[in-house]
C-alpha positions in Angstrom: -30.5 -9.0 -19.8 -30.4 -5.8 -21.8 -32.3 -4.1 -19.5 -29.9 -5.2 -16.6 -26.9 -4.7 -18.5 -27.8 -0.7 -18.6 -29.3 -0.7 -14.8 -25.4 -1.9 -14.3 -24.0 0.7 -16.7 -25.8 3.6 -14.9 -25.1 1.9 -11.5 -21.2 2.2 -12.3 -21.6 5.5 -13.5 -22.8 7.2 -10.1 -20.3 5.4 -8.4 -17.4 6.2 -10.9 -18.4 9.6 -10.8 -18.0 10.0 -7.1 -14.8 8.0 -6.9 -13.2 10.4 -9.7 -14.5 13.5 -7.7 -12.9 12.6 -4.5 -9.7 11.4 -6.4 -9.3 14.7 -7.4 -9.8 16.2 -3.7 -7.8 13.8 -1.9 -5.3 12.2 -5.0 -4.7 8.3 -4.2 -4.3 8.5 -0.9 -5.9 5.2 -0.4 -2.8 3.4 -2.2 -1.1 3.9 1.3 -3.8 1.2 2.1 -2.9 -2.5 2.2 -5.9 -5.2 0.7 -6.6 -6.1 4.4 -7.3 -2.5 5.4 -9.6 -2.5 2.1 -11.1 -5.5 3.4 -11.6 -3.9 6.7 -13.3 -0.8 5.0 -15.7 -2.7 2.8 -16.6 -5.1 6.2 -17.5 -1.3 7.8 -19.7 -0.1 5.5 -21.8 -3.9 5.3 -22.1 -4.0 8.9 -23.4 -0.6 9.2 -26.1 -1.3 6.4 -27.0 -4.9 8.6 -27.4 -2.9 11.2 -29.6 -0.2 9.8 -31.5 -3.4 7.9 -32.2 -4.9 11.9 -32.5 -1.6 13.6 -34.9 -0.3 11.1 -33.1 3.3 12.2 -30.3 5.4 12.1 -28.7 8.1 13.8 -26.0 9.0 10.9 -27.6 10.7 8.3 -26.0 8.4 5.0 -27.7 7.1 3.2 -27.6 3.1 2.5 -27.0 3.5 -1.4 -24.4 5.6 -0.3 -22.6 2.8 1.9 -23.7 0.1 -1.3 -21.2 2.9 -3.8 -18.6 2.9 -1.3 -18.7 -1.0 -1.3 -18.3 -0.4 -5.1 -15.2 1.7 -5.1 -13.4 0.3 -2.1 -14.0 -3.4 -4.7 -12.2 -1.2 -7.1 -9.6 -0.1 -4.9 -8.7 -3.3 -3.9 -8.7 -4.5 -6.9 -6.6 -2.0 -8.4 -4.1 -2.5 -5.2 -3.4 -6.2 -6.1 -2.9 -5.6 -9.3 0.1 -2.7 -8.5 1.5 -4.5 -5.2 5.0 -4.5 -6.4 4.4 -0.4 -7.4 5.2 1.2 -4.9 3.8 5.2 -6.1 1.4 6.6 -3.8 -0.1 9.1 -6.3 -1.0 8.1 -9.6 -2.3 10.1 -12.5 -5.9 10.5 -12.9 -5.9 8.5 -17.0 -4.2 5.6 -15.3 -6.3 5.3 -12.3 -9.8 5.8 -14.3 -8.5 3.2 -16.6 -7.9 0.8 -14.3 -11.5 1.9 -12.6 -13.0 0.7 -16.1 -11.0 -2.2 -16.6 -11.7 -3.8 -13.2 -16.0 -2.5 -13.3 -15.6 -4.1 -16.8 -14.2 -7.3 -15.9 -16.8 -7.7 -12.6 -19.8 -6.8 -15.5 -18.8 -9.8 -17.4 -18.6 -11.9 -14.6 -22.1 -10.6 -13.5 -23.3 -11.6 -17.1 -21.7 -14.7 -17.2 -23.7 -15.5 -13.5 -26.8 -14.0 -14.5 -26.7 -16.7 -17.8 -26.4 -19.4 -15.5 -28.9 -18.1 -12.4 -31.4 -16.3 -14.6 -31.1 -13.5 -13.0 -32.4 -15.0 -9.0 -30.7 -11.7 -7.2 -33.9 -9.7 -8.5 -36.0 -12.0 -6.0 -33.5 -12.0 -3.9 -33.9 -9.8 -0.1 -31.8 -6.4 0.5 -30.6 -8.4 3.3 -29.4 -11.4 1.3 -27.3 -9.6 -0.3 -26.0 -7.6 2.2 -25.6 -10.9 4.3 -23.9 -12.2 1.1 -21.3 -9.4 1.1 -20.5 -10.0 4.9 -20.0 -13.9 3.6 -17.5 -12.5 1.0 -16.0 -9.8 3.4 -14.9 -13.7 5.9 -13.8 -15.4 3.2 -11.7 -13.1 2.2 -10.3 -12.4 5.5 -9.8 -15.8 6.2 -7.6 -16.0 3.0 -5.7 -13.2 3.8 -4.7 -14.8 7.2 -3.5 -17.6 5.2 -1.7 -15.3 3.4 -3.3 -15.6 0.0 -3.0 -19.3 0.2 -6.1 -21.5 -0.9 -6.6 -25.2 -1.3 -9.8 -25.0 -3.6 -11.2 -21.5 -3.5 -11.1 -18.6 -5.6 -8.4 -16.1 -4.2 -9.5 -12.5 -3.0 -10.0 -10.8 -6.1 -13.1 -13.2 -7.3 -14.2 -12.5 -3.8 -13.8 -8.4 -4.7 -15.7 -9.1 -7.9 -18.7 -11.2 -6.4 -18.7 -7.9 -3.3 -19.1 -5.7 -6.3 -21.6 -7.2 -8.2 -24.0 -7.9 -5.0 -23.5 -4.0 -4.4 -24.2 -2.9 -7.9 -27.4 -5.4 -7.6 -28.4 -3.7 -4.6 -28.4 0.0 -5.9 -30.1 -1.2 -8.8 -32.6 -3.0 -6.6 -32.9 0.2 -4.3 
């Protein structure tokens, strides 16, 4: 577990990294989009990796890790976007945004822990495509619950969702 629990830790890092360099070239911009456009987003980038997965090609030259961190940080954003849907600032300062980043990659790591107790661990035997199939799973369900506007009978709501997309990413660059 220790060993995965630092793979995770340096997973998050690249990806923080990058989401903290392009905050400060484009600012927050992305609070001007709502969860479904998130949704939307994340659902882009999973569907290009299936595709690349099937094809075996590609004509764009990124990179699938690169797709799997943007799968990270759009998690993040949307995670960050339902905790502040009644705040309606389109720019936030840096500290409050890279705290919420760590509170939200925190709170998916213990999740992740708290799975890997209970499944030992089966998403290192696990197939790229699994998990990529398993984020596309996650990217319907959540949609479907958002077209029922948030409203569930038995299910987890979106955020759980956001966390399980996350952790399935962060497996896969730590896989790759």
């Amino acid at each position: 577990m220790n060993n995965t629990s630092q793979q995770y830790d340096a997973s998050i890092k690249i990806c923080k990294d990058i989401f903290l360099k392009k905050m400060k070239d484009y600012g927050t911009a992305w609070r001007n989009l709502r969860p479904t456009s998130l949704t939307d987003q994340i659902f882009i980038k999973a569907q290009r990796i299936k595709s690349i997965e099937e094809k075996g090609t590609q004509k764009v030259g990124d990179d699938i890790k690169g797709e799997y961190i943007g799968i990270v940080n759009y998690c993040v954003m949307a995670l960050i976007q339902l905790e502040l849907a009644n705040d309606d600032r389109l720019e936030l300062p840096y500290e409050e945004v890279e705290l919420l980043y760590n509170k939200y990659t925190k709170q998916t790591k213990q999740l992740m822990e708290d799975k890997n107790h209970d499944y030992g661990e089966a998403w290192r035997d696990m197939r790229m495509s699994s998990l990529t199939d398993l984020i596309l799973m996650k990217i319907f369900r959540v949609k479907q619950i958002e077209d029922n506007k948030g409203q569930t009978i038995i299910s987890e709501g979106v955020d759980a969702n956001y966390m399980d997309m996350l952790n399935y990413a962060v497996f896969a660059l730590i896989k790759l």
